[in-house]
Structure formats: C-alpha cells, structure tokens
N, C-alpha and C positions, 0 to 999 in steps of 0.2 A: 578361820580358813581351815579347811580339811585335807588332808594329801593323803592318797592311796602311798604303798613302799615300792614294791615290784613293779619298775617300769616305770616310776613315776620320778621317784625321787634317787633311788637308785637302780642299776640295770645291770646284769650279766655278773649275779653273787654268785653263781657256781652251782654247783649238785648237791652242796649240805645240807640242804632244808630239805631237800624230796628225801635225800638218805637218813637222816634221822627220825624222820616220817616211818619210811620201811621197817628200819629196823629197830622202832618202839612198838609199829603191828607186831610183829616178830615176836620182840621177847613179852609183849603182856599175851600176846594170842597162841604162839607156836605156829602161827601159818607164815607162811615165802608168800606177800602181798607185794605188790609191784605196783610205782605209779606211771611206769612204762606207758599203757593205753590209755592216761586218764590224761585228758586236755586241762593242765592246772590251773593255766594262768586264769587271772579272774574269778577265782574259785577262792571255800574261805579251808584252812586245814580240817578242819574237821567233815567238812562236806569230802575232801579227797582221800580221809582215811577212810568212809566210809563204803565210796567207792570200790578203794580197792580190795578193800576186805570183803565185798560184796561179790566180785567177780572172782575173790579166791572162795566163794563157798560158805561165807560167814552168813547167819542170820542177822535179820539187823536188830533182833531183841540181845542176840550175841555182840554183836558192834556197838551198841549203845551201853549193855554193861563196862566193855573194855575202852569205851574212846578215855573218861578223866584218866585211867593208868597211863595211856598211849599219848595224850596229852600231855601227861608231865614229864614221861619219861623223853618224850620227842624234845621238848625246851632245854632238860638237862642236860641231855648230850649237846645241843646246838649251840648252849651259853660258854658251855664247857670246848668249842673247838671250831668258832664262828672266827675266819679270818679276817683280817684287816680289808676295810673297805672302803681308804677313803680314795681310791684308783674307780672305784666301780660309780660315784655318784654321778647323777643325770644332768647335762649341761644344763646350767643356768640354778638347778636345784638351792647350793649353797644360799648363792646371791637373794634368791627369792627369800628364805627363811630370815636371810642377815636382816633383809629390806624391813620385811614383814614385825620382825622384833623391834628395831628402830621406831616402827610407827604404831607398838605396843599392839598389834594385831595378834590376839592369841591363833595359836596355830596347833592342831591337832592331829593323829592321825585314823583313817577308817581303813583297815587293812583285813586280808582274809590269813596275815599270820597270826599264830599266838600271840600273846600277849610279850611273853619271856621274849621270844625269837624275834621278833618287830623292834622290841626297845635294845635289843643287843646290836642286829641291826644300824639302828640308828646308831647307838654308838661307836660303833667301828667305825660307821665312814663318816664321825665325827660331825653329825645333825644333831643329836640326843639334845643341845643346849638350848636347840630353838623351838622347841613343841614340848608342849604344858600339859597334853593329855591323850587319849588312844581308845577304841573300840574296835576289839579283836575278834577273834574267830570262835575263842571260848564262851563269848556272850552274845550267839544269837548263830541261826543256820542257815544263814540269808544276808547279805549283804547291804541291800535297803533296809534292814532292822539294824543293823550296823550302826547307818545313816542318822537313823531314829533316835537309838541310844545316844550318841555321839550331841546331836542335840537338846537334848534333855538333858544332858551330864551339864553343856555350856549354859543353857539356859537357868539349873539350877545354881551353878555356882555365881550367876550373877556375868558373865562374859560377855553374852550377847543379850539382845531386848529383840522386839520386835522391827524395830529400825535397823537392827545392824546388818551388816551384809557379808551373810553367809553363802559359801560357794563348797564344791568338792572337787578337786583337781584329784585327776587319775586315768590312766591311759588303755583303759580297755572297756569294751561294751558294757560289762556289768556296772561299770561306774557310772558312765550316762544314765542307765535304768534306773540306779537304786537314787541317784540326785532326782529324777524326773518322778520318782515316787513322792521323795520328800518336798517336792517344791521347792527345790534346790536349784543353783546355776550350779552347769559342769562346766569345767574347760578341759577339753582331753588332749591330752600330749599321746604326738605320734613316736615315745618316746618308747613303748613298749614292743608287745607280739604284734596287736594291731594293726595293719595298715593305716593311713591317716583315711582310707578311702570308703576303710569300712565304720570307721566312726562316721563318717559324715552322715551316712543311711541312719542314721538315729536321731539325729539334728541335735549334737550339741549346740549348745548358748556362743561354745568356742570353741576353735580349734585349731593349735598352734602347731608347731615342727616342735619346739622343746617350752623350757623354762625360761629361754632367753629372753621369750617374747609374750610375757606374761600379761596378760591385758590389766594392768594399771588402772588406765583411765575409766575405761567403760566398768570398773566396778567399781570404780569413786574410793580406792583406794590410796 
C-alpha cells in the first residue's frame, strides 16, 4: 500500500518545509525566492524550487546546476528543526498503518517531499515504524514516475507479485493522475486542500472523508 504525506497521512505541519525551501534557494543562489505564488500542494520539492527560482529570474540551466545544493541544504535544516507532530496526524491515519502492519501489508510512501524531510516527518508524528520504504522528490520530476519507482522498488524486492493488491491513498488531484497512469486504485481522502468534490471530477476508484473509513473489504484486504 502507498500513502502520499501532506494531507494524507498528516495535515497542517506548519510553514517549515516551504521555509527551508526559501532559504536553501537563498543561501546556494543569493536570490529572495518566494513560494508565496506557487500552488504547492500536490507538487513534488524540487518541481517548487524550480518554480520559484524561475519567477525570481533564474535560468533553468542555472536552477538545475543549484537544485542537489538546495536539496540538501533544504533537508538539513528541516531534520535539524522539524517539530513534533504527533498533534498534526490525519484521522484514522495511525489505525490504518497499525491495521496494515498486523496483516503484514507492506506499506510505503510516494510523496513530493524529500527524501530526509518525509521520513523525519514521519517520525515526529510517530508513523516512521509502519512503512518499509519511500519514493521522493529527489528521484523523479513527476509524480506518476514516483508511482513507477515505488513499484519497481516493491516488485524487486520481492513485496508484491502480480496478484497482490496495490493501491495509492493520497488526497489531491495529482494522486488520482499519477495512480491512473500506473494502473493503480486510488482512494483519495478529502483530508487535504482538495475539496472531496473536486476529486470526484477525476473518478477515483474511492472516495472517503478521512482514514476512518478505509475501504477494507473492496480491496480484499
């Protein structure tokens, strides 16, 4: 099983991820980048620094030399001052992963944060125990490639087959897309920015109000 972080599994972390965003453009570039105007959510980091480096004037031959500095400098600081988050996790979230572990389901994440930033994440608000693996933002510029990796990663290590039953839970458009790329069920929680009403224009497989109400049965879980 897949879980997107933002919106899904937890909700309303605060301003530190967009600010150590800013101010690793900053100090690898010397430009005042801003993701003020940039619509993040659903977005993978590296797609958003480029953004906004983009609209402060950067080439993007320039932004591509600087993203791995602005990359690591951004996880650095966020490892280093990511607060506690086990107040912020998404109703039902916990229970889902306990369940999930129980019945040895591996569980993963496909997220558009770093790599660092994702699994510290998950550690603060106290998930880290129940997911076995991650495809981040650092490995791909797209989201449905995410998707891709994420299964290939499960597939090689022997996790799933082609019987098993893979899904991507996650609460915004782009998760719908990048599942329906990969021949994937989505089930979107209306847990994020999304309306439940603008998911539905996409026709998830599912579509819940949270985690509380995780469709079990219809995925023969």
């Amino acid at each position: 099983m897949l879980f997107d972080i933002d919106g899904t599994l937890v909700r309303r972390a605060g301003p530190l991820h967009r600010e150590v965003l800013e101010e690793a453009a900053r100090a690898v570039t010397g430009v005042a980048a801003t993701t003020a105007n940039i619509p993040t959510q659903g977005m993978l980091d590296g797609q958003i620094i480029t953004l906004m480096l983009r609209e402060a004037g950067l080439s993007l031959a320039a932004i591509k030399r600087a993203l791995p500095a602005i990359m690591e400098s951004a996880q650095n600081s966020y490892v280093e001052r990511c607060p506690d988050l086990t107040k912020k996790v998404c109703p039902g979230a916990r229970s889902v992963l306990h369940r999930l572990a129980r019945k040895q389901v591996r569980a993963g994440l496909v997220t558009g944060n770093l790599s660092r930033i994702g699994w510290m994440k998950m550690e603060r608000a106290g998930l880290k125990q129940y997911l076995q693996f991650g495809a981040f933002a650092e490995l791909a510029d797209e989201r449905r490639k995410l998707v891709a990796h994420a299964l290939r990663m499960a597939r090689r290590e022997g996790w799933i087959t082609r019987h098993s039953t893979v899904a991507l839970v996650g609460d915004h458009e782009n998760d719908i897309l990048a599942a329906q790329a990969n021949g994937i069920p989505i089930v979107s929680v209306a847990t994020g920015v999304s309306p439940a009403a603008d998911l539905a224009k996409l026709n998830p497989d599912f579509l819940i109000d949270d985690l509380r109400s995780f469709p079990w049965q219809e995925l023969s879980l």
